[in-house]
Every structure is written in C-alpha cells, then in structure tokens.
mmCIF file of the C-alpha atoms, coordinates in Angstrom:
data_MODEL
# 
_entry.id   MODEL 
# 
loop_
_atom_site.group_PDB 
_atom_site.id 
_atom_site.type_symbol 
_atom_site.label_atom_id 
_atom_site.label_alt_id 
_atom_site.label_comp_id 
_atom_site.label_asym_id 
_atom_site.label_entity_id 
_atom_site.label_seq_id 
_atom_site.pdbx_PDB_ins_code 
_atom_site.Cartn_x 
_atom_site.Cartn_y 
_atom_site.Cartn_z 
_atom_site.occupancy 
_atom_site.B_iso_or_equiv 
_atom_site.pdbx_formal_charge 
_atom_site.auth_seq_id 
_atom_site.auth_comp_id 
_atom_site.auth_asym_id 
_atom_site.auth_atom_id 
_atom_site.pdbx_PDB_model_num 
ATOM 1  C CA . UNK A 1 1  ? 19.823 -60.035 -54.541 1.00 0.00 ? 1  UNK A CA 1 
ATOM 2  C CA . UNK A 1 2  ? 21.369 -63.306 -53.298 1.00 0.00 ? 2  UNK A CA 1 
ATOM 3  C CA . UNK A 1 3  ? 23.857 -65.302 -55.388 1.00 0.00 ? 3  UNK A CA 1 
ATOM 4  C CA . UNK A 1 4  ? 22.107 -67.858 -55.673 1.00 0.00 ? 4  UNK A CA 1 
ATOM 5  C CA . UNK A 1 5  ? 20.185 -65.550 -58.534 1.00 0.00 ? 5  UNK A CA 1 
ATOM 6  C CA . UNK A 1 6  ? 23.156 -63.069 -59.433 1.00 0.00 ? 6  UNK A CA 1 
ATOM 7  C CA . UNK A 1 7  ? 22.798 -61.483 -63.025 1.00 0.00 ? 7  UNK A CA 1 
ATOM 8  C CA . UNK A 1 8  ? 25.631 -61.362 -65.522 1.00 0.00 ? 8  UNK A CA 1 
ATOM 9  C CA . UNK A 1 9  ? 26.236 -58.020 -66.894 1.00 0.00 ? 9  UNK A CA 1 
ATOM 10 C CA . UNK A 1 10 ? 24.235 -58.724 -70.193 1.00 0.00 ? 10 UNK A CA 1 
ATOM 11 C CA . UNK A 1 11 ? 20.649 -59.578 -67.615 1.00 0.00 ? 11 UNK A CA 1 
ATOM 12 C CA . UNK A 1 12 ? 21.183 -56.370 -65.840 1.00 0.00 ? 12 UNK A CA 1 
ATOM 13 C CA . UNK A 1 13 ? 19.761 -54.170 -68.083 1.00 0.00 ? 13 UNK A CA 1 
ATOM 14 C CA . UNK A 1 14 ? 16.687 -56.162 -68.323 1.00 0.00 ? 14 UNK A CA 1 
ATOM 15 C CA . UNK A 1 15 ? 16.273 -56.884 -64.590 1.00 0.00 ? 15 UNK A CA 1 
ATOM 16 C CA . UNK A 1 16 ? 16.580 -52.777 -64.694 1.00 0.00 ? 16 UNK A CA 1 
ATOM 17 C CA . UNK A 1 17 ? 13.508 -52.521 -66.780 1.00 0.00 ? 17 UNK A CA 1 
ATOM 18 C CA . UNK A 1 18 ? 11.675 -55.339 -65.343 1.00 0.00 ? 18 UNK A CA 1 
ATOM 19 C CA . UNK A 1 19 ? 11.567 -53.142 -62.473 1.00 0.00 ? 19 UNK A CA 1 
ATOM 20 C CA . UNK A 1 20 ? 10.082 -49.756 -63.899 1.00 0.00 ? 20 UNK A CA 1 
ATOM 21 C CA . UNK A 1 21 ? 13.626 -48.094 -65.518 1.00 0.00 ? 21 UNK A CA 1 
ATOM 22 C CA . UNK A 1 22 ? 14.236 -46.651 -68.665 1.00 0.00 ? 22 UNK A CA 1 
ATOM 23 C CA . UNK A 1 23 ? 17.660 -47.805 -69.734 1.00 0.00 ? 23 UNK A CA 1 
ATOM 24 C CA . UNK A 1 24 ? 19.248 -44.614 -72.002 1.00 0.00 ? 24 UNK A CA 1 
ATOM 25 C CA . UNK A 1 25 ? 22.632 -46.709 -72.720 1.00 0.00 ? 25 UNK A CA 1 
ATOM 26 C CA . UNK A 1 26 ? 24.764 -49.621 -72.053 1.00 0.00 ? 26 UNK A CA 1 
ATOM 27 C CA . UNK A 1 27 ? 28.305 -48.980 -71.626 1.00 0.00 ? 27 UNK A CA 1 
ATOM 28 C CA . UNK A 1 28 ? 31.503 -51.861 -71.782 1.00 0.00 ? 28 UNK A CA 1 
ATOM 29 C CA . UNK A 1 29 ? 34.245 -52.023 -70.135 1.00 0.00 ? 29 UNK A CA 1 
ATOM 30 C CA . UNK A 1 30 ? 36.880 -54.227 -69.708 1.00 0.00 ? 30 UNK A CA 1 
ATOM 31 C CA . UNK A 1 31 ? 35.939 -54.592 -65.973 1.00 0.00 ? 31 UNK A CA 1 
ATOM 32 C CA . UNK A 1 32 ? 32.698 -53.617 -65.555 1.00 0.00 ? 32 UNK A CA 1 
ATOM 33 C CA . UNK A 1 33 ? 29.662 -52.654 -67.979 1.00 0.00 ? 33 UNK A CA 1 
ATOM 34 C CA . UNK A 1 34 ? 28.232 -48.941 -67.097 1.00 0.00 ? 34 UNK A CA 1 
ATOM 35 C CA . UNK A 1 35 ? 24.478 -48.437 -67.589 1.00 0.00 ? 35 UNK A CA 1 
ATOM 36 C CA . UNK A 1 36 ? 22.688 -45.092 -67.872 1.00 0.00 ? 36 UNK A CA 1 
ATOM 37 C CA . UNK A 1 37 ? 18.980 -45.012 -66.773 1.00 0.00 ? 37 UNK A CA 1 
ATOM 38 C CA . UNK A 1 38 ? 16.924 -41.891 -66.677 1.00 0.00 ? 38 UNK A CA 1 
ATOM 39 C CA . UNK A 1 39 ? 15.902 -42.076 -62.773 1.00 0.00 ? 39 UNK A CA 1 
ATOM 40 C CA . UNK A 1 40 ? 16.093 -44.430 -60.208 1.00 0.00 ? 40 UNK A CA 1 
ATOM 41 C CA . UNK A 1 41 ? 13.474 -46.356 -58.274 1.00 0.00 ? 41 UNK A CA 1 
ATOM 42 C CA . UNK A 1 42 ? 13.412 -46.351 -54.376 1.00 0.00 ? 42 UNK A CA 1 
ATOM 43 C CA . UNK A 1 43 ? 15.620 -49.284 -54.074 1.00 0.00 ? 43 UNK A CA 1 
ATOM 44 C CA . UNK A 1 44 ? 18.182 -47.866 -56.014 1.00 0.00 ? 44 UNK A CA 1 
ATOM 45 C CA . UNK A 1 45 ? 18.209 -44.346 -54.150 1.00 0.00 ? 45 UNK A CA 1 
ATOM 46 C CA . UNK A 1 46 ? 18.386 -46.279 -50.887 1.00 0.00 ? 46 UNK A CA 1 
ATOM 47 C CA . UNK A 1 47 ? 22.143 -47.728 -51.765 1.00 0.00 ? 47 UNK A CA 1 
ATOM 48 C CA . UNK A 1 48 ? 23.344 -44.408 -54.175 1.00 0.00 ? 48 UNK A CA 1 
ATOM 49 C CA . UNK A 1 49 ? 26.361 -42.662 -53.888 1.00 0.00 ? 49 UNK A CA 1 
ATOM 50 C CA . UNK A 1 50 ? 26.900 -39.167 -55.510 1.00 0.00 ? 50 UNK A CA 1 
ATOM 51 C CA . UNK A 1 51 ? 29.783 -37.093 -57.067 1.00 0.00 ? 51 UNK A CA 1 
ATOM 52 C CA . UNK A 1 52 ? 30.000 -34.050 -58.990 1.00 0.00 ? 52 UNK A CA 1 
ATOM 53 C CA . UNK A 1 53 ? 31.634 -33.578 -62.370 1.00 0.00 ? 53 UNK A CA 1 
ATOM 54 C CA . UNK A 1 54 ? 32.261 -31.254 -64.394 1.00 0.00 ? 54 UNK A CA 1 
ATOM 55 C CA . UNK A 1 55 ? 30.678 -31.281 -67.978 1.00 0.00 ? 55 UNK A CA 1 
ATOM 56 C CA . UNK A 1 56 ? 31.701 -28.479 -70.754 1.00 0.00 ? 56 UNK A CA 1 
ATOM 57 C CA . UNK A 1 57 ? 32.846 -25.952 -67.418 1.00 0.00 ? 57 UNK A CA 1 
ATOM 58 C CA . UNK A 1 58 ? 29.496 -26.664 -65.809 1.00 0.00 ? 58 UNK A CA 1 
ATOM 59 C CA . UNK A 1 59 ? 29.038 -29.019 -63.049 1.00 0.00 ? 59 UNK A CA 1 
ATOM 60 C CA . UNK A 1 60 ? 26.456 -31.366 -62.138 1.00 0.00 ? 60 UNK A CA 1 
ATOM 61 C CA . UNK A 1 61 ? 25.918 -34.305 -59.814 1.00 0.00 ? 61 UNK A CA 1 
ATOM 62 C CA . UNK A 1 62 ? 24.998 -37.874 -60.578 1.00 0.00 ? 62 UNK A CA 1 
ATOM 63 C CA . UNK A 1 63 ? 23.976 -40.941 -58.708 1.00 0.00 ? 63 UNK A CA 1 
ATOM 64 C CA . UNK A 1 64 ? 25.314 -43.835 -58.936 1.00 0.00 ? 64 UNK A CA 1 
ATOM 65 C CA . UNK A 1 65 ? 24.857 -47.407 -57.479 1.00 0.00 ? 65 UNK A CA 1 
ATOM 66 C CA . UNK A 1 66 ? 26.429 -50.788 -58.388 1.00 0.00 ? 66 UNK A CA 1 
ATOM 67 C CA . UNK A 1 67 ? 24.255 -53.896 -59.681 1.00 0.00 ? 67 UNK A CA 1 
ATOM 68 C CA . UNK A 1 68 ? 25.766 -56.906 -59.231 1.00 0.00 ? 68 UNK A CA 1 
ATOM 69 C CA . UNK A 1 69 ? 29.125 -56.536 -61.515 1.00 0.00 ? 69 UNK A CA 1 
ATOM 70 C CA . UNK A 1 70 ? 27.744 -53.253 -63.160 1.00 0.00 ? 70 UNK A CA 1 
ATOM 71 C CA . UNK A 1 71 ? 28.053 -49.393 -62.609 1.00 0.00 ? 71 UNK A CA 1 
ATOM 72 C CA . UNK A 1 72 ? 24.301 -47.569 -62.848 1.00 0.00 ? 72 UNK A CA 1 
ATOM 73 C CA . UNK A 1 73 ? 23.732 -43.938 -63.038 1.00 0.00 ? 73 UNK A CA 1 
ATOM 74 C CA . UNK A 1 74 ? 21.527 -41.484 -63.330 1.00 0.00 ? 74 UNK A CA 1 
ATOM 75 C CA . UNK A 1 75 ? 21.539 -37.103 -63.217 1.00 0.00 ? 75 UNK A CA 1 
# 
C-alpha cells in the first residue's frame, strides 16, 4: 500500500474484510488501534512477526503484523 491510498485506522478494518478476513474485535488506543482477526491471508503471513505469551499459566503464540497505523493479530 502506497500513501498515496493510506487508510486511517477506522478503514482498516474494512480493507481487512474486503480482502477475505473475519474481524473478531477492534481495539483503541491512544497510539494505535489493535485489531483481532481469526487468520490471516498470504499477504499478511508474508510480513508477520510472532511472540509468545502467556495466558492463565499457559502459553501460546500469536502473529502479528502492522497495517498502516494499526496492530493486527491473530493465534
């Protein structure tokens, strides 16, 4: 995405499900708005990162990837 067409953080969870994701929930921050989606399409996987946390003494890694000015991630 160029900036010529760069998405604010309210577009970003439509531009998510214009492309085939299922948005679970929207997230906001002061900084940044933080958007859960159920799984990723290739073009996200291609640019994710991953970290482990630790939920309720049991761990389990997530994806995430950054959209323009938000935070997206998935399990």
């Amino acid at each position: 995405m160029n900036p010529a067409n760069k998405l604010d953080q309210r577009n970003v969870p439509l531009y998510l499900r214009g492309l085939g994701c299922q948005v679970l929930r929207v997230t906001s921050r002061k900084s940044r708005a933080v958007i859960q989606i159920d799984r990723p399409i290739p073009q996200l996987q291609e640019r994710a990162a991953s970290f482990t946390e630790n939920v309720n003494g049991q761990q389990r890694q997530a994806w995430f990837v950054h959209v323009d000015s938000c935070l997206v991630y998935w399990h």
